[in-house]
Kinemage of the C-alpha trace (Angstrom):
@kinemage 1
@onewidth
@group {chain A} dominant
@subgroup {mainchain}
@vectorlist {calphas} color= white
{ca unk a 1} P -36.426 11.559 -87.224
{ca unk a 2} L -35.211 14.619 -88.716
{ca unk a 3} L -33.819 14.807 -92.353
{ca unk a 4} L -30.340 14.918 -92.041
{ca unk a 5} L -30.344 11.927 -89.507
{ca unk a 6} L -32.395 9.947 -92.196
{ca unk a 7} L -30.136 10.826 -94.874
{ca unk a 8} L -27.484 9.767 -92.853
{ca unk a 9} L -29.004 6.300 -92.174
{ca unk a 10} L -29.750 5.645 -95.610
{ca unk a 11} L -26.377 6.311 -96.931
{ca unk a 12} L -25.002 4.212 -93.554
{ca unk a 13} L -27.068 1.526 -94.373
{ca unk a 14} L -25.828 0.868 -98.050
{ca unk a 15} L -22.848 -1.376 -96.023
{ca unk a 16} L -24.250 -4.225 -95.648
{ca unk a 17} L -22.075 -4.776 -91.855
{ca unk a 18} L -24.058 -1.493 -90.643
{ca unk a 19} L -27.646 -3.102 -92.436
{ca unk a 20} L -27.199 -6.226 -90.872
{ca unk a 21} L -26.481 -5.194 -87.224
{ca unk a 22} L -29.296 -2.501 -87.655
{ca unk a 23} L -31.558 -4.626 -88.587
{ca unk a 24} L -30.521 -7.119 -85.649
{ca unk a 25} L -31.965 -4.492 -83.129
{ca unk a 26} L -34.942 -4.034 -84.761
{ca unk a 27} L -37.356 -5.931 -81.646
{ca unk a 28} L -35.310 -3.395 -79.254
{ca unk a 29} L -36.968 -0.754 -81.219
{ca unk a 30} L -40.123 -2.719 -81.928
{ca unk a 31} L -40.124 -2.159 -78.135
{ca unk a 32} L -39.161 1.570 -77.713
{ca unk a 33} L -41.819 2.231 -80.068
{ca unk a 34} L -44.486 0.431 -78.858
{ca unk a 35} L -43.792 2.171 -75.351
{ca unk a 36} L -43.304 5.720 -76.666
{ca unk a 37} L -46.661 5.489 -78.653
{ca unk a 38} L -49.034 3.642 -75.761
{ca unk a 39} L -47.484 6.924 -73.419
{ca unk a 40} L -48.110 9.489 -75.777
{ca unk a 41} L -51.433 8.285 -76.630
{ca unk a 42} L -52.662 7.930 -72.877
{ca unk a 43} L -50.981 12.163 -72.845
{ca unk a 44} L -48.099 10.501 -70.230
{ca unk a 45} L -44.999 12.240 -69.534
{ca unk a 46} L -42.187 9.530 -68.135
{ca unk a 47} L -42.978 10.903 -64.554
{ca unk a 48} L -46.222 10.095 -65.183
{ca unk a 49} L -45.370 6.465 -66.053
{ca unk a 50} L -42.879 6.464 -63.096
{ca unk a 51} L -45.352 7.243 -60.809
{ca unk a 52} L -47.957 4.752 -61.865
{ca unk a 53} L -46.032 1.816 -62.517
{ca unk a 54} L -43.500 2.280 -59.824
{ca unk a 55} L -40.564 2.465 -62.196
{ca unk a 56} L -38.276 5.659 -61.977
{ca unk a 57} L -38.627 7.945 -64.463
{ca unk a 58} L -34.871 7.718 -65.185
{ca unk a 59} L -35.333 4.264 -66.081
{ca unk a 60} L -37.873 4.864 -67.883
{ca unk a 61} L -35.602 7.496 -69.551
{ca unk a 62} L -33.607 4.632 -70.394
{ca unk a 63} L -35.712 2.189 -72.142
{ca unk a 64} L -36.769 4.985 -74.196
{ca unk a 65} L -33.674 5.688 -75.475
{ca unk a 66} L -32.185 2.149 -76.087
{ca unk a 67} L -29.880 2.503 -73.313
{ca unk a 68} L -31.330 -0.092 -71.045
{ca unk a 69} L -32.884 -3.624 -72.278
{ca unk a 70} L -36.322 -3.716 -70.136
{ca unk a 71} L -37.099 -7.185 -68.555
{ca unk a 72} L -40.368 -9.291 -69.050
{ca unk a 73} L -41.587 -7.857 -65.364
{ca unk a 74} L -40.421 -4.315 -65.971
{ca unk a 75} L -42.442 -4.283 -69.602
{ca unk a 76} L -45.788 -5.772 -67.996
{ca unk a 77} L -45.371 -3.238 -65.361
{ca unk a 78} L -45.155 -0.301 -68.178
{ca unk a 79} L -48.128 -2.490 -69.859
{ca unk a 80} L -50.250 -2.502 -66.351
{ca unk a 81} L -49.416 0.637 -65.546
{ca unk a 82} L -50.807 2.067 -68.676
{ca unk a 83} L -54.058 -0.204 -68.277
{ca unk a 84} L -52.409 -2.343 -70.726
{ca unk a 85} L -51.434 -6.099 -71.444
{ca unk a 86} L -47.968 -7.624 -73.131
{ca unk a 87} L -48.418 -9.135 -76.251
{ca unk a 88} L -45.112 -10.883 -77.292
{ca unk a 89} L -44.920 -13.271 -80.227
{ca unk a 90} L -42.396 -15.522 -82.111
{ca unk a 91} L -43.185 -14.590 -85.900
{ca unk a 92} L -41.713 -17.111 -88.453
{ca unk a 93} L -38.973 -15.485 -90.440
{ca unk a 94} L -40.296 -14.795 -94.008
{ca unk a 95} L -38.045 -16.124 -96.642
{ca unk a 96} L -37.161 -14.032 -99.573
């Protein structure tokens, strides 16, 4: 993230509205992240990706960008695909 888009953020997210719907999409980008560092880590470009797991790369495009929400089967085709498994867990909600 560059600077001024942080700044931005930061100031957005003194309203509590914007912090709470924010924070609502954090697993979406839980996921984005997880998939953007397994492909950069293996050196993948989304062609790559596409061409191993049979998903186009516009798709995968998609997902990357938070424009799509991936299904169980598309993410442990991404996870095969990058000789990898799907590890998703219900985490209890920590009380503050």
């Amino acid at each position: 993230m560059n600077k001024d888009f942080r700044e931005s953020l930061n100031e957005q997210l003194k309203d509590p509205e914007f912090k709470k719907e924010y924070e609502a999409l954090e697993p979406e980008f839980q996921i984005i992240r997880a998939m953007l560092e397994a492909r950069d880590k293996l050196n993948l470009t989304q062609k790559d990706l596409a061409e191993l797991s049979g998903i186009t790369q516009a798709d995968i495009s998609r997902l990357e960008n938070g424009n799509a929400n991936p299904s169980i089967r598309t993410l442990k085709k991404l996870a095969l695909a990058m000789n990898m498994t799907l590890d998703i867990k219900f985490v209890p909600l920590v009380k503050i």
